[in-house]
C-alpha positions in Angstrom: 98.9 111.7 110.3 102.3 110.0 110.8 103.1 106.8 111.3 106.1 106.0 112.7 108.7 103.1 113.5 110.7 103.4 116.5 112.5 99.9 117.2 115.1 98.2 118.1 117.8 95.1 116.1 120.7 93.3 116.2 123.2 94.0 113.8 121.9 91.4 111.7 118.6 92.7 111.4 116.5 91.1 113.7 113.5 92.4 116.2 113.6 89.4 117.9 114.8 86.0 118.3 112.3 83.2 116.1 110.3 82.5 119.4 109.8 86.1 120.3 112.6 86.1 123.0 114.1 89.5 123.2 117.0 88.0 126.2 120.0 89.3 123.4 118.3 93.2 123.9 120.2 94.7 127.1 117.8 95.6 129.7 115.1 93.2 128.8 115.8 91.4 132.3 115.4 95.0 133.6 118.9 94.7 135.1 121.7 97.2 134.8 122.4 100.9 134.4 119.7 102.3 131.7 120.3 105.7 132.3 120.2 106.2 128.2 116.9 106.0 126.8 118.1 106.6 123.2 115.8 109.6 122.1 112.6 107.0 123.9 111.2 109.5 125.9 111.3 112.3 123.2 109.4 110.0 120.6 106.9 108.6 123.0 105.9 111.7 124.2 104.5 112.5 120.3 102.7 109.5 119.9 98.9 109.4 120.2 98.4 106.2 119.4 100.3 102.3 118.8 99.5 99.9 116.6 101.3 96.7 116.8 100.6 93.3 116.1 99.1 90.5 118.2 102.3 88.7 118.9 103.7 92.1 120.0 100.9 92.9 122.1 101.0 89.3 123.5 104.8 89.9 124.5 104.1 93.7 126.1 101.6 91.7 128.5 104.4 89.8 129.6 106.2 93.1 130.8 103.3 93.2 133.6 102.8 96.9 133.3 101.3 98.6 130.1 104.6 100.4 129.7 103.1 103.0 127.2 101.6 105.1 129.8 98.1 106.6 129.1 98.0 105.8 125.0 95.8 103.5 123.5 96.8 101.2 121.0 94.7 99.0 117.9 96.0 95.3 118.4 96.0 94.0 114.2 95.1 89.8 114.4 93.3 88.0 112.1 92.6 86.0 114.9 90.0 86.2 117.6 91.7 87.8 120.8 90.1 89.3 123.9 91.9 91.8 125.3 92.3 91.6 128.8 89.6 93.3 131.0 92.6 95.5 133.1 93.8 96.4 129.3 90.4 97.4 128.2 90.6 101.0 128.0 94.4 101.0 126.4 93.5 98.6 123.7 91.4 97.8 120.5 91.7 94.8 118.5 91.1 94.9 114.9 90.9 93.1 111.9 92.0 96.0 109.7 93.9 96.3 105.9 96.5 99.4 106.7 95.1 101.9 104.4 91.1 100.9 106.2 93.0 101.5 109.5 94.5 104.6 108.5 91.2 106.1 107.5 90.1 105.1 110.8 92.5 106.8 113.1 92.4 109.7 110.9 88.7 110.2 112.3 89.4 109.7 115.3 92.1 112.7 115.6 95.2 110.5 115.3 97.9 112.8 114.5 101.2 110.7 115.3 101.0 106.7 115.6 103.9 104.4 116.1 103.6 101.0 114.6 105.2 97.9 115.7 106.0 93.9 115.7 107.4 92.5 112.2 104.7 91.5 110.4 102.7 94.8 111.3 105.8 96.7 109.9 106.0 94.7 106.9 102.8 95.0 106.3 102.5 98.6 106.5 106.2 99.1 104.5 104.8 96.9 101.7 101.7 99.4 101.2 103.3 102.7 101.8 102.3 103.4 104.8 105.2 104.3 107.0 106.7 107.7 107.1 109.6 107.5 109.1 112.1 104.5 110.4 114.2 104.9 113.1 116.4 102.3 113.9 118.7 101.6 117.2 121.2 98.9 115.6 122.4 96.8 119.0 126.3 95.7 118.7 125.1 92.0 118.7 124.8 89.1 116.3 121.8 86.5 117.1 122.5 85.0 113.8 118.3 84.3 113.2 115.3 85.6 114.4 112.3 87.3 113.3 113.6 90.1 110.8 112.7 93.5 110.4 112.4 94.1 107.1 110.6 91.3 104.8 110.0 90.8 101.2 109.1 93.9 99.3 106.9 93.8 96.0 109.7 97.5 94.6 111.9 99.0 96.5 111.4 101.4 99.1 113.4 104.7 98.6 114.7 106.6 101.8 115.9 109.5 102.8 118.1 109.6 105.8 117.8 112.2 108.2 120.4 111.8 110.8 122.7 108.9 112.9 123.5 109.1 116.3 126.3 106.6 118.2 126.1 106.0 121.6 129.0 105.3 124.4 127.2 102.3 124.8 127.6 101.2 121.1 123.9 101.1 120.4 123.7 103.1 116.9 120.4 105.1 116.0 119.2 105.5 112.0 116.3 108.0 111.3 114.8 107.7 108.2 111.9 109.5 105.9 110.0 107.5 103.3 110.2 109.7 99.5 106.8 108.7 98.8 103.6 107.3 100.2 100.0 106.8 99.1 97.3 109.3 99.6 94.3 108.0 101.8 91.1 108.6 99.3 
């Protein structure tokens, strides 16, 4: 299995402003030309499965259409949450440690997963889990918000693959993890 990050920040390094607002990321009104999709299409394509946090999942609900087309997705709260009935057969949620989760998807057939929402990715960063980052920096300073990366118990040693600019000055990082845990 792979498990992999596809998201966007501001140049300062955050997913989103401190109340979830993503207004600073252009085409979140769904205004203007959005002809690029930054390698989007490509990556969703290989993804059987999302797993993203409840404040994430929260936010995508907001959007009005499940924007992932036919692929399901495990909802991570600690929290009671009932998924909406018109969600039902897109999404799971589940009070899961990563590596449990892992083993889970693994049985299922997972082959690729992309994970997101901060804490989620955190998470997962902090125990190993993630195999590959790629990162669309946005030519913007928000100054705070919620941050991608968190505290870290070591350091987390990368290898960088490639970097792409775009005319729209949007600037994409893909990045493979050195090591990660085996699943026992």
């Amino acid at each position: 299995m792979k498990i992999s990050v596809y998201i966007a920040t501001s140049l300062d390094g955050f997913i989103a402003r401190k109340n979830g607002d993503l207004d600073w990321l252009p085409g979140s009104d769904g205004q203007g030309d959005h002809s690029e999709d930054y390698g989007y299409a490509k990556f969703i394509e290989t993804i059987d499965m999302l797993v993203m946090g409840r404040n994430t999942f929260e936010k995508v609900l907001l959007f009005g259409q499940w924007p992932y087309g036919d692929r399901r997705c495990v909802v991570l709260t600690s929290r009671d949450l009932t998924i909406p009935e018109n969600m039902a057969a897109h999404a799971l949620a589940r009070n899961a440690q990563p590596k449990e989760l892992i083993s889970e998807l693994e049985e299922m057939g997972v082959q690729r997963v992309w994970l997101d929402g901060g804490k989620t990715i955190q998470h997962f960063l902090r125990e190993g889990w993630v195999d590959e980052l790629i990162i669309t920096r946005v030519p913007v300073l928000i100054g705070n918000g919620i941050p991608l990366f968190g505290h870290t118990l070591n350091d987390i040693n990368l290898q960088h693959i490639e970097t792409v600019s775009f005319e729209s000055g949007f600037v994409q990082s893909r990045y493979a993890f050195v090591r990660k845990p085996e699943v026992n």
